[in-house]
N, C-alpha and C positions, 0 to 999 in steps of 0.2 A: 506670296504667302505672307500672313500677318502675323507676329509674334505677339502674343498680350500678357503682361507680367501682373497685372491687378485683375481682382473678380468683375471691378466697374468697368474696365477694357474691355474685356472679354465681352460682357453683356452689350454695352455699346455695339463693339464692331457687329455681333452677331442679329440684332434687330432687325438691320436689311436682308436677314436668310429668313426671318422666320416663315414666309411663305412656302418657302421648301423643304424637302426634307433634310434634315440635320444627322448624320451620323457620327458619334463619336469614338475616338481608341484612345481609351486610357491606356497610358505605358510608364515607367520609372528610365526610360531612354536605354541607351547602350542598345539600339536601334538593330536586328537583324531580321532576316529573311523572315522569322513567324510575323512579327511585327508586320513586314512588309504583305503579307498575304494579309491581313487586319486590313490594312489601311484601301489596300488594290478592291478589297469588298466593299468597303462602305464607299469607295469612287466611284463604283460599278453599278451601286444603288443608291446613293444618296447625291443630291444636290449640292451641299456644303459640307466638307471633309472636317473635323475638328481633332487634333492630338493631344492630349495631354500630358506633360513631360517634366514627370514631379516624383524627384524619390520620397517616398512617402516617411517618414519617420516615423510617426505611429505604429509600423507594422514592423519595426525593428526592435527587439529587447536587448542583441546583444548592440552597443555601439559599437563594434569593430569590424561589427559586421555592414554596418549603416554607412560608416569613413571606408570600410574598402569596396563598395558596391560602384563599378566602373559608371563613369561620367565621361562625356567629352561634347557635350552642347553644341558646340560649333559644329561637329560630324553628322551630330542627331536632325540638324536644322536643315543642313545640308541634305538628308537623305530625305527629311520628311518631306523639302520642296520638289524634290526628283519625284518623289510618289504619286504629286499631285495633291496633297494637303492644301485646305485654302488656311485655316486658321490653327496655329498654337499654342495653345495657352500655358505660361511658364512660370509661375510662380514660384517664391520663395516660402521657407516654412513659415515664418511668420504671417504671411496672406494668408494661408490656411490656416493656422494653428496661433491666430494674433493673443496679446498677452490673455489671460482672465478665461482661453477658451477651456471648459468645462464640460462639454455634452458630447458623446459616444452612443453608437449604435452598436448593438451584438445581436446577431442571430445565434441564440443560444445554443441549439443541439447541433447542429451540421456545425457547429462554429470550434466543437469543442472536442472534436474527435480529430483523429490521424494530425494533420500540420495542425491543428488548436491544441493537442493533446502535448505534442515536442514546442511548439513554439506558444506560448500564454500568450495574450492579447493579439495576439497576430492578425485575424480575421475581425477582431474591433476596428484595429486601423484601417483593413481592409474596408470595410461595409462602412466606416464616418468619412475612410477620403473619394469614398467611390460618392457615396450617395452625395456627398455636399460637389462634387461634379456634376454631377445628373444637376444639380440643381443651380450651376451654376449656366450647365450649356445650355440646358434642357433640349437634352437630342430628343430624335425619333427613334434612332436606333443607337445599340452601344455594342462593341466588338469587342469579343475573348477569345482566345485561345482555347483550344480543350488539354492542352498539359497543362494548364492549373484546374483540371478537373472539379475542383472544391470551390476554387474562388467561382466558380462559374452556376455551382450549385450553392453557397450564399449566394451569392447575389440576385439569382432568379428568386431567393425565398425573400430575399430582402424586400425586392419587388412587388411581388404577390403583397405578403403582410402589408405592404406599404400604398398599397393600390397607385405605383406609379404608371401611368402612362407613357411606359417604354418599353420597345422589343429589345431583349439581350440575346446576340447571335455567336453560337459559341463556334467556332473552324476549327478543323483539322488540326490536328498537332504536326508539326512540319520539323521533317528529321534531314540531318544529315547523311548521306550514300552510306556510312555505315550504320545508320539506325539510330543514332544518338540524337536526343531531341534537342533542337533549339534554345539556347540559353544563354543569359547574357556571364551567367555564371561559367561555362565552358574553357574562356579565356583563361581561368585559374587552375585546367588542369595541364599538366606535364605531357610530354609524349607517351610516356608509360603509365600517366594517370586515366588518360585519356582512353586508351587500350582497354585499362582496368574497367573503366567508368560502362565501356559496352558490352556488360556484364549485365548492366541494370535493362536498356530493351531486349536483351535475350533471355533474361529471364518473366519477364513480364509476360512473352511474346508463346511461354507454356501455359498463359490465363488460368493457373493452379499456384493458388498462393504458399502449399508445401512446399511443391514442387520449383518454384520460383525462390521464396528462400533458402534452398538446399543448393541451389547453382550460385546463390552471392553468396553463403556461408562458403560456400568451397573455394571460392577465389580469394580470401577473405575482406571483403568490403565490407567493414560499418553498414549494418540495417538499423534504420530507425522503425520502419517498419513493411511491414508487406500484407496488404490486407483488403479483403472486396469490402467497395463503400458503397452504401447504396442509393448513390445518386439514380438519376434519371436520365440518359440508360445507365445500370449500375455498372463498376470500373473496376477492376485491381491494380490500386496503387500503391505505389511505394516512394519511399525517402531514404539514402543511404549520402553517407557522407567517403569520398574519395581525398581519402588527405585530409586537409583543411578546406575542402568543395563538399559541400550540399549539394545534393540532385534529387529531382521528385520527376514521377515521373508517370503515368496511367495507361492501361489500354482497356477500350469498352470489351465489356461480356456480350453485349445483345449481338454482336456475330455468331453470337453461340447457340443463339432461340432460331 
């Protein structure tokens, strides 16, 4: 596996793949099992594996939240060569974000509701560090998750608008035996936060957004919000914070048709 810390690295080594197909998984690391379902697909279908392993700062407003968002590189590298990863690209902020950088992309409406609504610019960052990826790998295809339900729906619009020639494949959300989704955020709750925290797939898991807020209002967890979006298929999601943890978290309606 290659590790490439400059955008001229990356393109370099990548040259000899372009015959094949390229998939890539953007990630901000702290590497688990959804991740790993990411990576195991694009192996499965693509020719040349790419990770990218970049806490994004743009998409952060609080910095406390940016400084305690778990790191450890050396683990991340480690798992992404066990996956079968051929290339990953690591960059520092300043690669991305060099002095004088000035230009942002926003998908305006999807951009500005439920997490655009709690978090301001959050989905700017999203949609300027994704797209300047795509343009740096330029995959064939690019791997999401479906528990960031939203980033999954920017970014297909960003696409479309943008007439890239790229397929964005979004998987499964991949839970824990007790139903709590995958996240690198997880590590910050408590045993008894954690308990708390399986509050939010049972209530999701009634697909009635009353009804789902009256089961976390009762336990009382923090709601930021609980509300069907109308992606494609459309979702009822929520954001509620457990302590000082954030969790979001979706389940599709179209089971429902």
């Amino acid at each position: 596996m290659r590790v490439c810390r400059t955008i001229t690295e990356a393109r370099t080594a990548l040259e000899p793949h372009r015959d094949g197909t390229i998939g890539l998984v953007p990630t901000m690391g702290a590497l688990h099992a959804g991740h790993l379902s990411l990576i195991d697909a694009a192996r499965s279908e693509c020719s040349t594996v790419v990770m990218s392993l970049f806490v994004n700062p743009a998409q952060f407003r609080n910095p406390g939240d940016l400084n305690g968002y778990p790191r450890d590189e050396p683990r991340d590298l480690a798992v992404a060569a066990d996956a079968g990863v051929d290339l990953v690209f690591a960059p520092d902020a300043s690669e991305m974000y060099p002095p004088g950088f000035q230009t942002w992309v926003e998908v305006t409406d999807l951009g500005a509701m439920l997490e655009g609504e709690h978090r301001p610019d959050h989905f700017r960052g999203v949609a300027t560090v994704c797209l300047k990826l795509f343009n740096i790998v330029d995959p064939d295809v690019v791997y999401f998750g479906q528990k960031d339900a939203q980033q999954v729906a920017v970014l297909r619009q960003l696409i479309a608008d943008l007439a890239l020639e790229l397929e964005l494949r979004a998987l499964p959300t991949v839970r824990d035996p007790d139903g709590l989704a995958l996240s690198s955020r997880n590590v910050r709750l408590s045993a008894p936060g954690r308990e708390l925290a399986l509050a939010l797939p049972r209530s999701l898991a009634t697909r009635d957004p009353e009804r789902a807020r009256a089961l976390l209002d009762g336990v009382g967890i923090d709601v930021d919000y609980v509300e069907i979006a109308p992606f494609d298929p459309p979702v009822l999601a929520a954001a509620v914070r457990v302590g000082s943890t954030r969790l979001i978290d979706n389940v599709s309606l179209e089971e429902d048709s």
